[in-house]
C-alpha positions in Angstrom: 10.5 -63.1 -92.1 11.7 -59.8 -93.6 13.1 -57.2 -91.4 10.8 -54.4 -92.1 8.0 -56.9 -91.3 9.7 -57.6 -88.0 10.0 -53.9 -87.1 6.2 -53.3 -87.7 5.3 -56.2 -85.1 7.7 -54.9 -82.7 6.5 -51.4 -83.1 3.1 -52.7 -83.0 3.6 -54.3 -80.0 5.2 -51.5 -78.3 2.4 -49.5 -79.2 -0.2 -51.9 -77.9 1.8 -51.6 -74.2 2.2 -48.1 -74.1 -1.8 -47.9 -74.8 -2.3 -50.1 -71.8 0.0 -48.3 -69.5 -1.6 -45.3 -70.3 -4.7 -46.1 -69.9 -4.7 -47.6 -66.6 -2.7 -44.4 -65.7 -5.8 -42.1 -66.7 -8.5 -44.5 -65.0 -6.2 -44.1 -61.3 -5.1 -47.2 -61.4 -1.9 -46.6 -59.2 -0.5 -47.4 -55.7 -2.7 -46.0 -53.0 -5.4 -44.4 -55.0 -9.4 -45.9 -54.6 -11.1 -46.5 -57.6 -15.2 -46.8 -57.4 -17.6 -47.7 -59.8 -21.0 -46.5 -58.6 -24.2 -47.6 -59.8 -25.2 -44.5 -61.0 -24.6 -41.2 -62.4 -24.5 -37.8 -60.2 -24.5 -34.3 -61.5 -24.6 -32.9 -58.3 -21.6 -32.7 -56.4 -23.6 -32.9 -53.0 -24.8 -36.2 -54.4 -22.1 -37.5 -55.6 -20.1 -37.1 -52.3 -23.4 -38.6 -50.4 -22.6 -41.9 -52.8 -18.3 -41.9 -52.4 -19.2 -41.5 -48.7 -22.1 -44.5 -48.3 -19.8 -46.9 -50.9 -16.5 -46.3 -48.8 -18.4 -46.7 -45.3 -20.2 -50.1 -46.8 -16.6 -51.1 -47.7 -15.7 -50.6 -44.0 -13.8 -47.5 -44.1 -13.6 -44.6 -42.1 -14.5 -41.6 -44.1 -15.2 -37.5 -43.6 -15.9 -35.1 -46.5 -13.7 -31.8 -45.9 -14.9 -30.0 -48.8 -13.3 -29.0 -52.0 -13.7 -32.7 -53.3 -11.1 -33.5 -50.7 -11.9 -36.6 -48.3 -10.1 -38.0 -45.4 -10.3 -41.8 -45.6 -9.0 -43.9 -42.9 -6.9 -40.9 -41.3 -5.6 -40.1 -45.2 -6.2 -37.3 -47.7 -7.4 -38.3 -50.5 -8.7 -35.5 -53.5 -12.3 -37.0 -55.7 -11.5 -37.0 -59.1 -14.3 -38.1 -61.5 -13.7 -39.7 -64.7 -16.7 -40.2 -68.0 -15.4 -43.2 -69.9 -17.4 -44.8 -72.5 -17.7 -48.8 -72.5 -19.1 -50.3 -75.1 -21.3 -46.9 -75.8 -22.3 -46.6 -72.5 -21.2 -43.7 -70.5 -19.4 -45.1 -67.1 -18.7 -42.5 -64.3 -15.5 -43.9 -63.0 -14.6 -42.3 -59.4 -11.1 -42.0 -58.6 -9.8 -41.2 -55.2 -6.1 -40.0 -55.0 -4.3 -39.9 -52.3 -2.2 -36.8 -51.4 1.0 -36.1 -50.1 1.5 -33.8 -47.2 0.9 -30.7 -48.0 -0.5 -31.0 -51.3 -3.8 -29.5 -51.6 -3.7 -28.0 -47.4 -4.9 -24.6 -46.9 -2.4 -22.1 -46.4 -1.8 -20.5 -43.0 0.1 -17.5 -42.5 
């Protein structure tokens, strides 16, 4: 095998990870983040947080809406982040729920 033709495959290769990586980093896909795929699409916030809030309490969870897209899920704070991916042409509305660090995202009291 030539060297150049090497290079490519390893390039190519490291490429093909570093797409993977990154795209299970956009979709949440991380240590103590939720992911949800509901079964529909909401435009309405108020909607949306109704269906986070029924799919999380069918899933046996503990959950409170605090406004702001901000939940607490089992005594955690976790911020609603909604993602629109496309698969296979369709449009997917893929929930994310991060969870926060103390004091990340806490109103400030002075």
């Amino acid at each position: 095998m030539k060297e150049g033709m090497k290079m490519n495959i390893l390039l190519g290769v490291i490429l093909g990870l570093l797409a993977l990586f990154g795209f299970n980093w956009f979709m949440g896909y991380k240590k103590g983040n939720i992911q949800l795929d509901l079964n529909e699409r909401y435009i309405s916030l108020k909607e949306y947080v109704q269906a986070v809030q029924v799919e999380l309490k069918k899933q046996g969870r503990q959950v409170s809406y605090q406004g702001n897209r901000i939940f607490i899920i089992d005594n955690h704070r976790y911020l609603l982040i909604e993602r629109n991916v496309s698969m296979g042409g369709v449009p997917l509305q893929h929930t994310v729920l991060k969870r926060l660090k103390k004091g990340q995202f806490e109103p400030q009291i002075k």
